[in-house]
Wavefront OBJ file of the C-alpha trace (Angstrom):
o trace
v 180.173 54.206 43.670
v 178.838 57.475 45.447
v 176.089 57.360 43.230
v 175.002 54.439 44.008
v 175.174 54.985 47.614
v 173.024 58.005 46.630
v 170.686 56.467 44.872
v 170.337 53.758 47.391
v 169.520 55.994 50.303
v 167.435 58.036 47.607
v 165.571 54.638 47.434
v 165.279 53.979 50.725
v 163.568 57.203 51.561
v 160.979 57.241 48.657
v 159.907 53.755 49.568
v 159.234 55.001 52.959
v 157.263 57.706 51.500
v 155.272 55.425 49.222
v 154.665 53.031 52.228
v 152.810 56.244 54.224
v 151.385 58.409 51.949
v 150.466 55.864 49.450
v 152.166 57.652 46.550
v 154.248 55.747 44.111
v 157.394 57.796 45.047
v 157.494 60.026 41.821
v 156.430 63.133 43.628
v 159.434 63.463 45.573
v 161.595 61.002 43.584
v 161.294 63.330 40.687
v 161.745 66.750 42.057
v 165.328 64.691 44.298
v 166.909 63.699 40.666
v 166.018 66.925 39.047
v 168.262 68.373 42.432
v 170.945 66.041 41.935
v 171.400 66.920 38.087
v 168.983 64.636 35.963
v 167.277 65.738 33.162
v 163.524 66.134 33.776
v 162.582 63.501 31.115
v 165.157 61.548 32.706
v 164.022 61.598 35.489
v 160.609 60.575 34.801
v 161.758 57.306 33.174
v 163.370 56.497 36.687
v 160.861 57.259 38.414
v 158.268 54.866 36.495
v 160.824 52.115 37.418
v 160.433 52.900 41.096
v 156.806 53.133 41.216
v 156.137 49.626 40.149
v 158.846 48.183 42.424
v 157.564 50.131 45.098
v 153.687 49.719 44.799
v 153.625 46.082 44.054
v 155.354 45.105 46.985
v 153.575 47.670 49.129
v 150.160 46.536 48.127
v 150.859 43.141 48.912
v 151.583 44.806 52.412
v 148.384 46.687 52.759
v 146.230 43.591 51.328
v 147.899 41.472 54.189
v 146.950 44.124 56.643
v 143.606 44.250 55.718
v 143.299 47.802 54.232
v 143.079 47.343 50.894
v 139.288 46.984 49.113
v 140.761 45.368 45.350
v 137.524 45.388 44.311
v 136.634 49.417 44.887
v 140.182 50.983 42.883
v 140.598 47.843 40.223
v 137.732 49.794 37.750
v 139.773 53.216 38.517
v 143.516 51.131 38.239
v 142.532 49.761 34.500
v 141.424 53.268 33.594
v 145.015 53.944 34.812
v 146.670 51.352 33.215
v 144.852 52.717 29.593
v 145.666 56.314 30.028
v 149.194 55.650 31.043
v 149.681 54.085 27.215
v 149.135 57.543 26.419
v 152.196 58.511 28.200
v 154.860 58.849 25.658
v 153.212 60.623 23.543
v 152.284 63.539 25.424
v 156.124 63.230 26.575
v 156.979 63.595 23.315
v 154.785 66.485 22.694
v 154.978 68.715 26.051
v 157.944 70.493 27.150
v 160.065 69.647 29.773
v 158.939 73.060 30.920
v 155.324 72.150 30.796
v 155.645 68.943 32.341
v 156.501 70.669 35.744
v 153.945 73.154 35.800
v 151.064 69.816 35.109
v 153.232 68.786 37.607
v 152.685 71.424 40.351
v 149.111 71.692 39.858
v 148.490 68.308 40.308
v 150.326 68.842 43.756
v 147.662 72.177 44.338
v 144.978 70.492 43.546
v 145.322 67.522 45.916
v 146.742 70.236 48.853
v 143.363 72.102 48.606
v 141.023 68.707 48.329
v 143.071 67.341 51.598
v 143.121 70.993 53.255
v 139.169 72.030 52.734
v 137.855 68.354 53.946
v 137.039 68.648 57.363
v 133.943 66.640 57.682
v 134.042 62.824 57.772
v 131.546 60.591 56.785
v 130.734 56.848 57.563
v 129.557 55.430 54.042
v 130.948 56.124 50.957
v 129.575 57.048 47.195
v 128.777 55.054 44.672
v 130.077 56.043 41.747
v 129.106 54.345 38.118
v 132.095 52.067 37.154
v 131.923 53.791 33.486
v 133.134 57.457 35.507
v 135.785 55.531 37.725
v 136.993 54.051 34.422
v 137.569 57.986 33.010
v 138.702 59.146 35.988
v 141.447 56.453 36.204
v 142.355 57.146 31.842
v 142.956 60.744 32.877
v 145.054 60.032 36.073
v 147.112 57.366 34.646
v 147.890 59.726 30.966
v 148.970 62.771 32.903
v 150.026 61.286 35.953
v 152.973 59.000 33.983
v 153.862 62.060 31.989
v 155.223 64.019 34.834
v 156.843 60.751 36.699
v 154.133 60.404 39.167
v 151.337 57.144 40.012
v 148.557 59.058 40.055
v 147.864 58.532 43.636
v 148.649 62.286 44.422
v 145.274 62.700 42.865
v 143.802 59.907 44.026
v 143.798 60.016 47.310
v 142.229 63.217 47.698
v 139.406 62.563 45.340
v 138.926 59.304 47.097
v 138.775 60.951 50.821
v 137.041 63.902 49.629
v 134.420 62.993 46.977
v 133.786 59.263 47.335
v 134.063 59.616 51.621
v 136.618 56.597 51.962
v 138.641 56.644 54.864
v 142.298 57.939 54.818
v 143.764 54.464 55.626
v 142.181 53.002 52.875
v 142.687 55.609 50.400
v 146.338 55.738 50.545
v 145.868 52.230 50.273
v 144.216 52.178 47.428
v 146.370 54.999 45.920
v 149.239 52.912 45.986
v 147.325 49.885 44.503
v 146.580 52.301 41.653
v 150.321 52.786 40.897
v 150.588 49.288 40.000
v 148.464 49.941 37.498
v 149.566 52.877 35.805
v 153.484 52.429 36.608
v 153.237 48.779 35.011
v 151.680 50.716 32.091
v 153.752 53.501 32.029
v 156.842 51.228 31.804
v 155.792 49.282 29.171
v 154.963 52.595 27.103
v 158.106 54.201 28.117
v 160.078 51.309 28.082
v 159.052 51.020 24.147
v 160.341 54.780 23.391
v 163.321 54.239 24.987
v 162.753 56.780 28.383
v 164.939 54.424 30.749
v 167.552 54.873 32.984
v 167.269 50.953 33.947
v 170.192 50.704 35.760
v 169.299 53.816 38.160
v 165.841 52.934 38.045
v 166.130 49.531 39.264
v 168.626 50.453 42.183
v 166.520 52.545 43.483
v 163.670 50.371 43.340
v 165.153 47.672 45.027
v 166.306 50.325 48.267
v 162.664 51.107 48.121
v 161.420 48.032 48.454
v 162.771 48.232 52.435
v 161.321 51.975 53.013
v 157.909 50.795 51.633
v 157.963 48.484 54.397
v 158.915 50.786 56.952
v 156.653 53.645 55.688
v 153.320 51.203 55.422
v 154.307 49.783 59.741
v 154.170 53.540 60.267
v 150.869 54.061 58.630
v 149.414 52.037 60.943
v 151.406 53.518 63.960
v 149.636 56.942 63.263
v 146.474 58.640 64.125
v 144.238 59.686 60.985
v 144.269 63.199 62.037
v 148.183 63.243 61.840
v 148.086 61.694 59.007
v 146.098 64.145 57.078
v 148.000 66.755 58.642
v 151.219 65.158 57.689
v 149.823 64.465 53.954
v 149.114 68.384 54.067
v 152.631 69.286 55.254
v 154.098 66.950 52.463
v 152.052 68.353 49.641
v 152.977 71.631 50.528
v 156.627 71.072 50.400
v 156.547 69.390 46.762
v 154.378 72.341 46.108
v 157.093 75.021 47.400
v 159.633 73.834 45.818
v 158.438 73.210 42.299
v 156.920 76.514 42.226
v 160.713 77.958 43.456
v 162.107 75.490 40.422
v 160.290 77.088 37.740
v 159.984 80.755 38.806
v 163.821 80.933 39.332
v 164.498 79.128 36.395
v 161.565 80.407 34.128
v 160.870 83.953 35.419
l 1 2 3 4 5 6 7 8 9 10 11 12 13 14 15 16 17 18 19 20 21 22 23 24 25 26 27 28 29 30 31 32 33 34 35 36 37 38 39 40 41 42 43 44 45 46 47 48 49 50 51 52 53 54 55 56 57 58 59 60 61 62 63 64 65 66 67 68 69 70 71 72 73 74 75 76 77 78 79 80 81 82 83 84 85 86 87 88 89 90 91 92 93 94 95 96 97 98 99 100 101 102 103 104 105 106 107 108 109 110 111 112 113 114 115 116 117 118 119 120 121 122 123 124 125 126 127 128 129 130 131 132 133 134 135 136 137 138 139 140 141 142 143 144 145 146 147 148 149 150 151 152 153 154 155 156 157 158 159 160 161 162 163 164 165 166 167 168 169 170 171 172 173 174 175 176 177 178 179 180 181 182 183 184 185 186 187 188 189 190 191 192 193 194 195 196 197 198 199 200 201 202 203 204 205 206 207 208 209 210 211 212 213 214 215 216 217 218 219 220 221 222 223 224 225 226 227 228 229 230 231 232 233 234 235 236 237 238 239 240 241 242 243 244 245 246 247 248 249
């Protein structure tokens, strides 16, 4: 029963986290379970449950609210949704070990992109669909591997290459996760990665943080925003790194 309570609250938070940052959860849902005991692999499985819960419902949110362009991140989500097949294999193949340090430099990589972009612009790039297609594949193969949506990625490449604004990129990071989390489950789900009944309890909790976290969003000025974003990444990044040095060196 304390578990549950756990994993509710666990939940809760995430989804809150999902709702503002526009992640699916699985970057701070991953490293919490790994804290509380679960195997990494484990971990991931519950994670991918979360993600789709939590970016379904929290797209429908941003959609409503009017910050959510379908038609700009549906080329990049299919990508996602095809790379994210690839998912159990390179489970299968990488180490637990491994996994984590992908892991943590997908967290660097998205702290510098958010860090070095200081310059805003009004319009955005066009980019040909055929290269928003790869970049999705890639996102959604790796991304599901390590219990994350992809969005960690994605919403730095989408600020600081393709000039959208921060609003609408976490947006459409989120709307991504549907993509590759629906993908990833299937794929997973196939294998037999699940922790269902964890999975869906948490996903459920999340469902009222996502709320919460996206009503925030809105509440916040983009410059403490990206400042917040940078603060977050930086954590995840901290701590993983203290994860596998103590454990691994």
């Amino acid at each position: 029963m304390i578990e549950i309570i756990e994993l509710l609250f666990l939940g809760a938070a995430v989804g809150t986290l999902s709702g503002f940052f526009g992640i699916g959860g699985g970057t701070i849902l991953v490293p919490a379970l790994l804290l509380m005991g679960y195997d990494m692999k484990v971990a991931i499985g519950i994670s991918v449950v979360q993600m789709a819960f939590a970016s379904i419902y929290g797209s429908y949110l941003n959609l409503k609210k009017g910050t959510l362009d379908v038609k700009m991140v549906a080329v990049i989500g299919v990508g996602g949704f095809v790379g994210a097949l690839l998912s159990p294999f390179i489970i299968q193949t990488l180490s637990a070990a491994t996994l984590e340090w992908i892991f943590l430099s997908f967290v660097l990589f998205a702290l510098t992109r958010l860090f070095f972009k200081t310059k805003e612009h009004v319009d955005g790039r066009t980019i040909h669909p055929a290269i928003l297609f790869i970049i999705g594949a890639i996102l959604g193969a790796f991304a599901i591997s390590i219990g994350v949506g992809g969005s960690i990625l994605l919403v730095p490449i989408l600020v600081g290459f393709l000039h959208v604004p921060l609003k609408n990129a976490v947006s459409a990071g989120l709307f991504f996760v549907v993509f590759s989390s629906v993908s990833g489950l299937i794929g997973l789900s196939i294998a037999g990665n699940i922790d269902y009944e964890s999975g869906v309890v948490i996903g459920l909790a999340s469902l009222v943080g996502v709320a919460g976290g996206i009503w925030l969003k809105h509440q916040t000025k983009d410059a403490h925003h990206k400042m917040a974003l940078v603060l977050f990444y930086i954590g995840v990044a901290l701590y993983l790194l203290y994860r596998l040095v103590g454990q691994n060196g």
